[in-house]
C-alpha positions as CSV (number, residue, x, y, z in Angstrom):
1,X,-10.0,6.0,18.9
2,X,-7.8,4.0,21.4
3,X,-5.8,5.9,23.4
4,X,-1.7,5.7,23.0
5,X,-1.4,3.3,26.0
6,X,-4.6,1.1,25.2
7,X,-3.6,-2.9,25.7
8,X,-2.7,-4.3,22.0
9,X,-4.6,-7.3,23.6
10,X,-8.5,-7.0,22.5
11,X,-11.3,-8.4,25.0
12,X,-14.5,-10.2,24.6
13,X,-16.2,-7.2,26.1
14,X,-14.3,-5.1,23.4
15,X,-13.6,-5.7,20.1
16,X,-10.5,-4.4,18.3
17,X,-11.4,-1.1,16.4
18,X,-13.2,-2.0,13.0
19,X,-9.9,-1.3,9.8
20,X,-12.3,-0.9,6.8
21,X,-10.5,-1.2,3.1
22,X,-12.3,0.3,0.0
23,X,-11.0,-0.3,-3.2
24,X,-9.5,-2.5,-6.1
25,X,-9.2,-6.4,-5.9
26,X,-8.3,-9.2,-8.5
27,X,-6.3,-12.2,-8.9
28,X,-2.8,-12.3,-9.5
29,X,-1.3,-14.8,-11.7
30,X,2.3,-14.5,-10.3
31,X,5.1,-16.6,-11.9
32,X,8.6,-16.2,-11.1
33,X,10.9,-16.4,-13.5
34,X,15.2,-16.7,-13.9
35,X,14.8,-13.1,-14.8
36,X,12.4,-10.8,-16.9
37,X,13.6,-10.8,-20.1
38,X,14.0,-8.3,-22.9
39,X,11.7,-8.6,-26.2
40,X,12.6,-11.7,-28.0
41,X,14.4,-13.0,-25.2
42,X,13.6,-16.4,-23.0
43,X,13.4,-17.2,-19.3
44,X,12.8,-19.8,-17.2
45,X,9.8,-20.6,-15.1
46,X,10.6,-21.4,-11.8
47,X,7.4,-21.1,-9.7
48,X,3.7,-20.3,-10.2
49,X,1.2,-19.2,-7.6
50,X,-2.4,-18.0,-8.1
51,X,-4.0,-15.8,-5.2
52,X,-5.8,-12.6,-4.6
53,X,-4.2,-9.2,-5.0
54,X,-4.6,-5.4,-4.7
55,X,-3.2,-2.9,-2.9
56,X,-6.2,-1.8,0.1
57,X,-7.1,-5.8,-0.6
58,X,-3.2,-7.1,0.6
59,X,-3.6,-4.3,3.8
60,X,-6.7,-6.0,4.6
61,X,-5.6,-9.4,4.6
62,X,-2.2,-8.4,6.8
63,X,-4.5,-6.8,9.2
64,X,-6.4,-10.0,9.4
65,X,-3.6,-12.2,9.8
66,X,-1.9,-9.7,12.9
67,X,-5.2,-10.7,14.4
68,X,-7.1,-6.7,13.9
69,X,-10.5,-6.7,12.9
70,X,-10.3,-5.7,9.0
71,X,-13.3,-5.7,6.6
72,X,-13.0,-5.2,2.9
73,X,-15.3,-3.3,0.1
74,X,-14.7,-4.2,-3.3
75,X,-17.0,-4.0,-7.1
76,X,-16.5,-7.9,-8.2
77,X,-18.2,-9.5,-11.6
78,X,-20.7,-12.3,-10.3
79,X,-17.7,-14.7,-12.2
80,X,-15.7,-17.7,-11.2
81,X,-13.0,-14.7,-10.5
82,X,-15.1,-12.8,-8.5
83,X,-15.8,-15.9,-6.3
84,X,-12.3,-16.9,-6.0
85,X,-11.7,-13.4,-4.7
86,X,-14.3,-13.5,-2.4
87,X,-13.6,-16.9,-1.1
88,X,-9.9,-16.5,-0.2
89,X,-11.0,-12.9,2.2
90,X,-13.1,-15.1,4.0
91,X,-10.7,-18.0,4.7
92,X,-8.2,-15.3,5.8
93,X,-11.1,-13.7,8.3
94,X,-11.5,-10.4,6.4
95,X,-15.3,-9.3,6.4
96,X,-16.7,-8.9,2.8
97,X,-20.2,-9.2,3.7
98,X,-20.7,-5.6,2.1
99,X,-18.7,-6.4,-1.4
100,X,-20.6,-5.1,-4.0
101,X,-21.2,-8.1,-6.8
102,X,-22.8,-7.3,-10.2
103,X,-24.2,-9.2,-12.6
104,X,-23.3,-10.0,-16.0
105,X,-19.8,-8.4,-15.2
106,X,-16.0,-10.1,-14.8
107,X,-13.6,-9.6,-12.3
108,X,-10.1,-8.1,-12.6
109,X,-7.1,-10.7,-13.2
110,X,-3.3,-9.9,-13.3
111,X,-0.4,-11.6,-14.4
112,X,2.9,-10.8,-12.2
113,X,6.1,-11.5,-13.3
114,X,8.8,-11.8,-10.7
115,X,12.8,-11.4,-11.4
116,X,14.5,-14.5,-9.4
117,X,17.8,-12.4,-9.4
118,X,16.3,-9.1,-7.6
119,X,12.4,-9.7,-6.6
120,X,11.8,-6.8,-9.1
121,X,8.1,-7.5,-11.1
122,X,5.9,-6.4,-14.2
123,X,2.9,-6.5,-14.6
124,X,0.4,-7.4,-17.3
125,X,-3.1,-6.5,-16.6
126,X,-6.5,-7.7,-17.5
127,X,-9.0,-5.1,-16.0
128,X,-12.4,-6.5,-16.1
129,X,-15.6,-5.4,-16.5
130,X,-16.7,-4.6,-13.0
131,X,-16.6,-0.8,-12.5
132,X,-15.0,0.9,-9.1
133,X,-17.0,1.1,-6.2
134,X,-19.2,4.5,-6.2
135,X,-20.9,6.2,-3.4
136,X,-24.7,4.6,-3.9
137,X,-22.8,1.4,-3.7
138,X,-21.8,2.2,-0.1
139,X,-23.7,1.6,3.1
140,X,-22.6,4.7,4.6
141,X,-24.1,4.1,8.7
142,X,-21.8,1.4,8.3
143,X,-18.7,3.1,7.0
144,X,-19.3,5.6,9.4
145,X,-18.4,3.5,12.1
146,X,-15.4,2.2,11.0
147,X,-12.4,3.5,13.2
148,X,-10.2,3.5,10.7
149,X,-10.7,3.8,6.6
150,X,-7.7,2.7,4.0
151,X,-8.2,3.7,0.7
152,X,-5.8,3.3,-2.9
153,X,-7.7,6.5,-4.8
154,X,-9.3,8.9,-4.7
155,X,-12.5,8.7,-6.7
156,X,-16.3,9.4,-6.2
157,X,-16.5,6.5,-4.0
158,X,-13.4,6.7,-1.9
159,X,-14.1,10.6,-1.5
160,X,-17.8,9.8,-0.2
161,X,-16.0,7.0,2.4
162,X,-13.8,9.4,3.5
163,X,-15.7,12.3,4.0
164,X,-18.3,10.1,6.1
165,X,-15.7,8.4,8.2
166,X,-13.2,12.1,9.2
167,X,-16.6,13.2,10.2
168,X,-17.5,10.7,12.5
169,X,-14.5,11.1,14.7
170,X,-12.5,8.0,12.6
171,X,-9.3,8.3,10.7
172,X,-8.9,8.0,7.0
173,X,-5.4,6.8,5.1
174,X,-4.4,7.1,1.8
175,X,-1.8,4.6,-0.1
176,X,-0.4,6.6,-2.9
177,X,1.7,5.3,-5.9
178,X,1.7,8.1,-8.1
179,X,0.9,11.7,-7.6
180,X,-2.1,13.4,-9.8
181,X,-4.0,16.4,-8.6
182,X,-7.5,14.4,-8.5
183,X,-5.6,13.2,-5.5
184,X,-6.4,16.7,-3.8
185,X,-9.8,17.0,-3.0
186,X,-9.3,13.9,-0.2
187,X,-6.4,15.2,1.2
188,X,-8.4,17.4,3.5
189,X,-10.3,14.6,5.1
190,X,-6.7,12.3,5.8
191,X,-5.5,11.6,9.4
192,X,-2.9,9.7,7.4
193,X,-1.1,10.1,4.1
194,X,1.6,7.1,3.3
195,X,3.1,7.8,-0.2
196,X,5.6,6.3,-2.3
197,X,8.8,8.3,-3.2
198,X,7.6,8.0,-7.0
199,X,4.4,10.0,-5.6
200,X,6.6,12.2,-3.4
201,X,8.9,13.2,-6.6
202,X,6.2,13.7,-8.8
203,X,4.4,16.1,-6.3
204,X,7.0,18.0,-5.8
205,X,7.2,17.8,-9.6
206,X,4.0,19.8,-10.0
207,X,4.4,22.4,-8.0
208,X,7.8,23.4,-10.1
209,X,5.8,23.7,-13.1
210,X,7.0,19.9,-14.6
211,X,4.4,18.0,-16.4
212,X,3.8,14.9,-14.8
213,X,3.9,12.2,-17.1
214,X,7.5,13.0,-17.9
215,X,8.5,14.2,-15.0
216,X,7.2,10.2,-13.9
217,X,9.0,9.1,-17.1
218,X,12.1,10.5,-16.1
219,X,12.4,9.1,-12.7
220,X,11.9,6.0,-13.7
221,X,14.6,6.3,-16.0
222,X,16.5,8.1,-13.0
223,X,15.7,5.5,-10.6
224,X,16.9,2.8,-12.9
225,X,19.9,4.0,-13.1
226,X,20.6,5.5,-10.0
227,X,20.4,1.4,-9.1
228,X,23.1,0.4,-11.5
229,X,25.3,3.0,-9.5
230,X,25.1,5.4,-12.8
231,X,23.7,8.3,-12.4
232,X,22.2,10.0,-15.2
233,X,22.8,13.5,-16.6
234,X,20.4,15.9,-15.8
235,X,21.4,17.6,-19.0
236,X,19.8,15.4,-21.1
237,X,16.4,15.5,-20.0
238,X,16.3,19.3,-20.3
239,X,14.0,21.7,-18.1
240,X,11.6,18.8,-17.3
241,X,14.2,16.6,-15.5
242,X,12.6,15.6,-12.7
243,X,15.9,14.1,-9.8
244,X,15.5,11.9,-7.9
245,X,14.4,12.5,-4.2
246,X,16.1,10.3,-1.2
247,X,16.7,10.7,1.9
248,X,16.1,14.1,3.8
249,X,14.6,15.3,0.1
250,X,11.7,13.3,1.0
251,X,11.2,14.4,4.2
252,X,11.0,18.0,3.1
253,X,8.4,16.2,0.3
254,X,6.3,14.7,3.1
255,X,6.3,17.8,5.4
256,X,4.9,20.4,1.9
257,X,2.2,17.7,1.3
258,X,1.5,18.0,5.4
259,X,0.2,21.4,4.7
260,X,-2.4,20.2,2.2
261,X,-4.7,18.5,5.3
262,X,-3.0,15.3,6.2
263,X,-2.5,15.5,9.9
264,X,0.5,12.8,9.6
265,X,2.6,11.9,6.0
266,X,4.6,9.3,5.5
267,X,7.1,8.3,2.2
268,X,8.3,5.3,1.9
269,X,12.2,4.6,0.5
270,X,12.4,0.9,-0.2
271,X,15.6,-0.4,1.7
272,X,16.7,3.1,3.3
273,X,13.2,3.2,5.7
274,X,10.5,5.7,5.2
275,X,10.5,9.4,6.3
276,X,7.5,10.7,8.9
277,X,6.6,14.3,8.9
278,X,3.8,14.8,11.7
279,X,2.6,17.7,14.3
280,X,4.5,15.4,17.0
281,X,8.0,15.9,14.8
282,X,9.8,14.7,12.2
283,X,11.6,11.3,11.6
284,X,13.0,8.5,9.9
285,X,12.7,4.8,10.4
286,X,15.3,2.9,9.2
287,X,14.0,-0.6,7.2
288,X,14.8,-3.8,8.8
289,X,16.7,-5.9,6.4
290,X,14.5,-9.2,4.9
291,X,15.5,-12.6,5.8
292,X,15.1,-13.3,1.9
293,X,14.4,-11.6,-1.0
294,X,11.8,-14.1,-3.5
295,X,9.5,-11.4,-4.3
296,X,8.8,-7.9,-3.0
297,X,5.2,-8.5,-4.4
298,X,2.7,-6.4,-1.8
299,X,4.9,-5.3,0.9
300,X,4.2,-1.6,0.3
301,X,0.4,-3.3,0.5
302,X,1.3,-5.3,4.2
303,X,3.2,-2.0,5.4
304,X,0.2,-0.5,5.2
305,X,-1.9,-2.9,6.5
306,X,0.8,-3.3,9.4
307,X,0.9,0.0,10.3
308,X,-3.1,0.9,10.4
309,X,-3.3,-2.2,12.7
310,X,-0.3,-1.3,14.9
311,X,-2.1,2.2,15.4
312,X,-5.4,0.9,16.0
313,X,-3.5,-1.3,18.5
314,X,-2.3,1.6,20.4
315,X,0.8,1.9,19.4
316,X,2.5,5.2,19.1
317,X,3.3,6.5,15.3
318,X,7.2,5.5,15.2
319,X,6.5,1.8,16.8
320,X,3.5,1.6,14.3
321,X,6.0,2.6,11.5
322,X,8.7,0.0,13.1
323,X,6.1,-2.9,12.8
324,X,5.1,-2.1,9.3
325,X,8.6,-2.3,8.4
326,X,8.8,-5.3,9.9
327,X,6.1,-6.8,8.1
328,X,6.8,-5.5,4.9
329,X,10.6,-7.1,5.3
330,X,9.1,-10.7,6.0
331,X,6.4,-10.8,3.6
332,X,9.8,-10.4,1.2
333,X,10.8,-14.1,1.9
334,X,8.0,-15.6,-0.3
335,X,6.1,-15.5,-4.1
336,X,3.0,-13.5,-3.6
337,X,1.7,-10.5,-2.1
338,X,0.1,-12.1,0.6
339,X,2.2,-15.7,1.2
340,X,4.8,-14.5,3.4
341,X,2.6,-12.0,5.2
342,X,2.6,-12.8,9.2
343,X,1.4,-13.4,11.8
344,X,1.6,-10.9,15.0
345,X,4.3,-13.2,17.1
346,X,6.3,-14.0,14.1
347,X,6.6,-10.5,13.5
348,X,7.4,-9.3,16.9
349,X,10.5,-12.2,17.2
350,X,11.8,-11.0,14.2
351,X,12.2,-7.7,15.5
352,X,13.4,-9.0,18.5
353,X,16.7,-9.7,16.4
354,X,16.8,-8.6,12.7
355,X,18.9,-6.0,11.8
356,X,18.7,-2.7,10.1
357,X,19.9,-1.5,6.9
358,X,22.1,1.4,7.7
C-alpha cells in the first residue's frame, strides 16, 4: 500500500498500484427525455446515447481516465453486446484481459431514461443470459495482487475476491445501494464500506426489527416527498415506517455498520456531501455544487472510482473523499454515466474554484 505522503505522480520504475473491479457490466441505452412521464402520458426525446454501464464497470473507467491503473472482471455473452462492452474498456485503457466470455450466452442491455427538468432516471432492464462471475471463474494469484478490489455484491464470486485480496495485505471496497443481510458475510474482509443513504436507512431498518422490503418502500415514498418539501406522516405507515436518515443520522448509520468489520464507512447524501466514520475520526464532506445538471447517471459509480484512485494515489481519506466529490459533480454536466467523467487536471481546476453546497 502507498504510504500517506507517496507522490500522486507514478514512475516508469513504478507503476501505480493495480484498482481491480469485479462485477456487473451492460450497455445502457440512455435517452433523455422533457420529463418521465406518468402511464399514458407522452414526452419528448431530446437526446440519445449508447455506451457501457454498471456500477464497479463506471469506477473502473473513472479510474482509467484520472490516469490509475484499473482493470475490470466481468461474465459477458460471446454477442455483439458483449463485444461492444468489451471494446469501449479497452479504448478507455481499462484491462479486461481476464473478462470471463461464454458461449452461446447474451449480454446485459439497459434502457435509462433521464428527466431533462431534474437529471432524475428509470430504468428498464434487459438482464441477459450471462450469469455473475463465480469463484472458478477467477484467476485468484492474479486477484491476489491487486492493491485495491471494488466490488457491487456480495456473491460467491465477490466473497472469494475479497477474501483473497484482505489476505494478501490489499484493500477491498464495497459500493452498496441497498442493504440485505447476504451483504454480511463480506463485511469482515472490507478496508472500505461506501454506502448509499437508501442502504444506510434500511440497515438501520433491520436491526429495529422492520422488514426490509417495506421499510425500502417507505423511504422511497419518504424521500419523494421529503423533496417536494412535504413531509409525510409517520402515522400512516404504521410500526414499519422506516424515516428518513440525513445528516448526523447517517453518521451514527455509518459508525454501527463500522463495528461489523469495515475499517472505514462512508454514506453518501446526494447534494448535502457524504458522512465518514473511520478509526482516524469522524466527518463530513460537504458536495461541491455541479457546473450542470443533464444527468446524474453514474456519479455514485465515478465517486467511487474517484475516491479508490485518490487513495491509491496517496491521498489521505478526507482529500480522497474531496476528489470523489469532485468527480461525481462534473460527471453531472453530461448524458451518460461515463461522458462527463474527467480527467485528473480538469478535476483538480475545478476544485480549485467551485463552490460547496452549504
Amino acid at each position: 500500500m502507498p504510504p500517506a505522503d507517496a507522490s500522486v505522480e507514478a514512475t516508469s520504475e513504478r507503476p501505480p498500484p493495480r484498482i481491480l473491479g469485479i462485477g456487473f457490466s451492460c450497455v445502457d441505452d440512455l435517452v433523455l427525455l422533457s420529463e418521465i412521464p406518468p402511464p399514458e402520458g407522452r414526452a419528448t426525446i431530446h437526446r440519445r446515447l449508447e455506451q457501457g454501464g454498471g456500477m464497479v464497470a463506471t469506477a473502473m473507467v473513472a479510474v482509467a481516465r484520472l490516469g490509475g491503473n484499473a482493470s475490470f472482471v466481468t461474465c459477458l455473452g460471446d454477442d455483439p453486446t458483449g463485444t461492444q462492452i468489451l471494446d469501449e474498456f479497452r479504448a478507455e485503457g481499462v484491462d479486461v484481459s481476464h473478462a470471463i466470455v461464454r458461449q452461446g450466452q447474451t449480454s446485459h442491455r439497459t434502457v435509462v431514461l433521464v428527466d431533462g427538468r431534474t437529471g432524475s432516471r428509470a430504468f428498464l432492464s434487459s438482464r441477459g443470459t450471462a450469469p455473475d462471475v463465480q469463484p472458478d471463474d477467477l484467476d485468484l494469484p492474479w486477484v491476489s495482487r491487486a492493491a485495491y478490489l471494488h466490488l457491487s455484491d456480495a456473491g460467491p464470486g465477490a466473497l472469494a475476491a475479497a477474501q483473497t485480496v484482505s489476505s494478501a495485505g490489499g484493500r477491498a471496497c464495497l459500493d452498496g445501494t441497498h442493504y440485505n443481510p447476504n451483504i454480511d458475510p463480506l463485511l469482515a474482509h472490507l478496508e472500505y464500506l461506501v454506502v448509499s443513504r437508501f442502504f444506510a436507512t434500511e440497515y438501520v431498518a433491520s436491526l429495529e426489527g422492520r422488514d426490509l422490503g417495506t421499510a425500502a418502500r417507505e423511504y422511497a415514498v419518504s424521500l419523494a416527498a421529503r423533496d417536494q418539501a412535504d413531509a409525510p406522516d409517520p402515522g400512516t405507515y404504521g410500526d414499519s415506517y422506516a424515516p428518513v436518515l440525513a445528516g448526523r443520522d447517517l453518521l451514527d448509520a455509518a459508525r454501527r455498520l463500522r463495528e461489523r468489520g469495515p475499517r472505514v464507512v462512508v454514506v453518501t447524501e446526494g447534494e448535502a456531501g457524504c458522512w465518514c466514520a473511520s478509526p482516524d475520526g469522524d466527518f463530513h464532506v460537504p458536495a461541491y455544487v455541479a457546473p450542470s445538471v443533464v444527468d446524474t447517471t453514474g456519479a455514485g459509480d465515478v465517486f467511487h472510482g474517484a475516491f479508490l484512485f485518490a487513495s491509491a494515489s496517496g491521498r489521505d481519506l478526507h482529500a480522497s473523499l474531496e476528489l470523489a466529490s469532485a468527480v461525481a459533480a462534473l460527471k453531472c454536466r453530461a448524458l451518460g454515466g461515463r461522458t462527463g467523467s474527467p480527467d485528473l487536471a480538469s478535476t483538480l481546476a475545478f476544485m480549485a474554484t467551485a463552490r460547496r453546497h452549504v
